[in-house]
N, C-alpha and C positions, 0 to 999 in steps of 0.2 A: 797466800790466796788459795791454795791446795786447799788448806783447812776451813778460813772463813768465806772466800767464794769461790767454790767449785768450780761453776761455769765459765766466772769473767777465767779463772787457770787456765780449763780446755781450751776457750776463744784466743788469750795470750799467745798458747804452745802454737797454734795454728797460726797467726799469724809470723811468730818468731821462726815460724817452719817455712813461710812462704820469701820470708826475707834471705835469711843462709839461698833459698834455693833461687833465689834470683840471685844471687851473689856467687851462682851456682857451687855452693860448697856444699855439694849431694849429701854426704853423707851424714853430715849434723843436720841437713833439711829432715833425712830422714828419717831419724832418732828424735826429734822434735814432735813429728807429723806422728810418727807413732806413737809418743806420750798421751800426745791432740785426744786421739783415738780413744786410748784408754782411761782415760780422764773424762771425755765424753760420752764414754758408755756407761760409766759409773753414777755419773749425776743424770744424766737425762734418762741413762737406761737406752736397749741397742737398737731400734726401731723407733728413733726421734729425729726431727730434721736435722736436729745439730747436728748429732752425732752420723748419720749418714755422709754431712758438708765437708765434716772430720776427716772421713773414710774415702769419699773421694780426693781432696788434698793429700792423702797419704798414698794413695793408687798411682797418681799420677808422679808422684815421684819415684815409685816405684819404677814406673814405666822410663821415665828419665833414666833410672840406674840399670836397664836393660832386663827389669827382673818385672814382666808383666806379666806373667802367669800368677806372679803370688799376688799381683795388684789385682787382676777381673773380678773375681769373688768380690771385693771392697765394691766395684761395679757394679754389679749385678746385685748388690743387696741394696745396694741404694738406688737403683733402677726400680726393683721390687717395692720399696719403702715408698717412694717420692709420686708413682705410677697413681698412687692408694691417696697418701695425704695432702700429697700438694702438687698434683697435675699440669696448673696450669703455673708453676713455680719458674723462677730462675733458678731455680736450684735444680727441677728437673732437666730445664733444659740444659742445663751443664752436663751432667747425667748422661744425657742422649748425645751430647759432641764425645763427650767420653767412651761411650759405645763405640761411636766412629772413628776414634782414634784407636781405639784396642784391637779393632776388627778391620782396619783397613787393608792389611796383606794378608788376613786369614779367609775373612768371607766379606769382598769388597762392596757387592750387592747391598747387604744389610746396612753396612755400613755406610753406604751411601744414602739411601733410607734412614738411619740414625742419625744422618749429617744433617741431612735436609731439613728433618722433623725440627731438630736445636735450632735450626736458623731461623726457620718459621715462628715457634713459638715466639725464640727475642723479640722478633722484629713487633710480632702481635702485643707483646709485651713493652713495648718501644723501648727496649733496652740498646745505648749506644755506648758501647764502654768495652774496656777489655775483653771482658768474656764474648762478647755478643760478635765482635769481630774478630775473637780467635776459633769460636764456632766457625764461622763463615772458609777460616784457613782448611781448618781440618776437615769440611765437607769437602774441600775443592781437593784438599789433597785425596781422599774417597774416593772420590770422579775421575781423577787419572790414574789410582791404580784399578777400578774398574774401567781404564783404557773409554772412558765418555768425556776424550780431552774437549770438544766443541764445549759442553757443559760448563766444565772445569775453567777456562779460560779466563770469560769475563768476571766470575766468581773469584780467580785471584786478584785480577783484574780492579776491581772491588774491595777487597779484603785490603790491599795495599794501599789505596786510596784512603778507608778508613783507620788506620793505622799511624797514616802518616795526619792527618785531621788531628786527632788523637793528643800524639807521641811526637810529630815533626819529620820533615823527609828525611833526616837521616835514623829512625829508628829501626834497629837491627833488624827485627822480624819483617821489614819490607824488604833488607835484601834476600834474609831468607825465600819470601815468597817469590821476588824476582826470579831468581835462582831456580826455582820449580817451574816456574812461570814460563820460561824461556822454554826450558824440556815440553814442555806443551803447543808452545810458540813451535818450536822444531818440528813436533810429528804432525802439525797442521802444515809444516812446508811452507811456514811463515817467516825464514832464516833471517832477515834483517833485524826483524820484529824481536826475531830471539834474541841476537848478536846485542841489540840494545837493550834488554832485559840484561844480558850478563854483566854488561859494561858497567850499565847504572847498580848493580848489584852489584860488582867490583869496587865503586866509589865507594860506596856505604860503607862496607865492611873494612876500607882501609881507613876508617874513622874511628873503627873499631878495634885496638891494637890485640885486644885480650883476643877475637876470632880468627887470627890470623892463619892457625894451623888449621879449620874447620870451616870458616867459611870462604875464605880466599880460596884456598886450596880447591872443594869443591867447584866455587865458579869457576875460575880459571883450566883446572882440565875441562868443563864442560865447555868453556868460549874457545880449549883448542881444537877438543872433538867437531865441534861446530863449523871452525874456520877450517879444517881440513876436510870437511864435507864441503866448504863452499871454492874448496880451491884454494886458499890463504895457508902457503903451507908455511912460508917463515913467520905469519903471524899464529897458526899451531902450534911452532917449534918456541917460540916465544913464550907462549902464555904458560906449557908446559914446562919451561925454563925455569920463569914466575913461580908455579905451585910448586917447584919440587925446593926453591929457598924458604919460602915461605915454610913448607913444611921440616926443612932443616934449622928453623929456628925456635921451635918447639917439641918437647918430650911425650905431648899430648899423644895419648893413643887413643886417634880420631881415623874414620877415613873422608879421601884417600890416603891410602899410608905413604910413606916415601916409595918403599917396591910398587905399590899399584902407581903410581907419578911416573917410574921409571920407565916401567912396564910400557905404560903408554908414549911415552919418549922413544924407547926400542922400536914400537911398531912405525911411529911416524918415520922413524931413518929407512926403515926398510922400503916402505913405502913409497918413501922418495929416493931409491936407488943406492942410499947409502947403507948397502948389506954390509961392509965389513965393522959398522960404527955398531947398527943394531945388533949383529949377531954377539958380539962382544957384550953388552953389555944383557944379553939375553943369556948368556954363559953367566957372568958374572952373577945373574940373580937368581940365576939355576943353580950356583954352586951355594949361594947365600942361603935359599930357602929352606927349611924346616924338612 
């Protein structure tokens, strides 16, 4: 195909990039999505939709492999490109969730502005599909690190809903947003509201065998942080019991890691009177540490 159709190769690389990277096998996604790229700039040339669609599926896995700095340039040129040719595009509006996801802990402002703009567009677009409700995620995720949780809520609120419409109520990315959801649910002083966000986010993810070290892990200290803000200290000491097997049954270097599990298991003993258990194991991770 290289030789007699250029394009359908690019379009192939691209899609064989998006499959490994749900299969989350990063780093063939990667090498894939890079071919995509260059393959795409060659036949259409580097200021063409394609190759722009290219450039962001290669960004974002970038961002996936913790390497977003080398991914924004890919952004921003397709930001640039899409702004000119095709404004009112699904493709721009990818573009602009993409902003929002690049810029959410560096300049949350904008980025929530980027969020919004993607979501409007879809909707004006009456787009109902993957992209359009994982826009809607990443603006809300926006909105709580610009600390505008009222916003953010029903927006996951939302996102979840459409997801599970979708994909079915057990699809992973609704526990993930529970998961957020709940941290949201908390700093409104909504603690019930949260406690069943994590729950329901716990179910999902143990459906989930492959999430076990990243998402269990996650929800569960946050349901014991939680229960130990509401008083529920054996069901804190519990949950953190929970994540710290969980996370002993995978090699994944995800957080929380096992020491930050622990870490939080020390405080709760102390907390609750039991200095000589915390102190111990607060030595212990003092002597372990780096």
């Amino acid at each position: 195909l290289q030789q007699s159709a250029p394009d359908a190769h690019a379009h192939l690389l691209r899609i064989f990039g998006d499959i490994h990277h749900e299969l989350e096998l990063y780093g063939r996604s990667l090498q894939l999505h890079e071919k995509s790229v260059a393959s795409a700039r060659a036949f259409h040339g580097k200021d063409a939709y394609e190759t722009v669609m290219a450039e962001m599926q290669f960004a974002g896995v970038l961002r996936e492999m913790q390497r977003a700095d080398e991914g924004w340039p890919l952004v921003e040129h397709a930001l640039a490109v899409l702004s000119k040719i095709a404004p009112r595009s699904p493709g721009y509006a990818q573009a602009l969730s993409l902003e929002s996801a690049f810029l959410g802990s560096k300049q949350p402002q904008r980025a929530v502005r980027a969020g919004e703009a993607a979501v409007r567009l879809m909707e004006e677009l009456g787009l109902q599909d993957y992209r359009a409700t994982s826009a809607r995620y990443v603006y809300a995720h926006a909105l709580i690190l610009a600390n505008d949780t009222e916003r953010a809520v029903p927006e996951l609120r939302r996102a979840a809903f459409e997801f599970e419409q979708l994909f079915g109520a057990d699809y992973i990315d609704v526990a993930w947003i529970n998961t957020m959801l709940a941290e949201g649910l908390r700093q409104l002083g909504r603690l019930d509201e949260a406690r069943a966000a994590l729950q329901h986010a716990i179910e999902i993810f143990e459906k989930h065998p492959e999430k076990r070290a990243t998402g269990l892990a996650q929800a569960r200290s946050a349901l014991s942080k939680l229960l130990q803000g509401m008083g529920d200290w054996r069901g804190s000491r519990e949950q953190v019991d929970l994540a710290i097997r969980d996370r002993l049954q995978s090699s994944e270097k995800a957080m929380p890691t096992i020491d930050q599990l622990r870490s939080l298991r020390s405080m709760l003993w102390v907390e609750q009177g039991s200095l000589q258990e915390g102190i111990t194991e607060f030595l212990e991770l003092q002597r372990a540490a780096p």
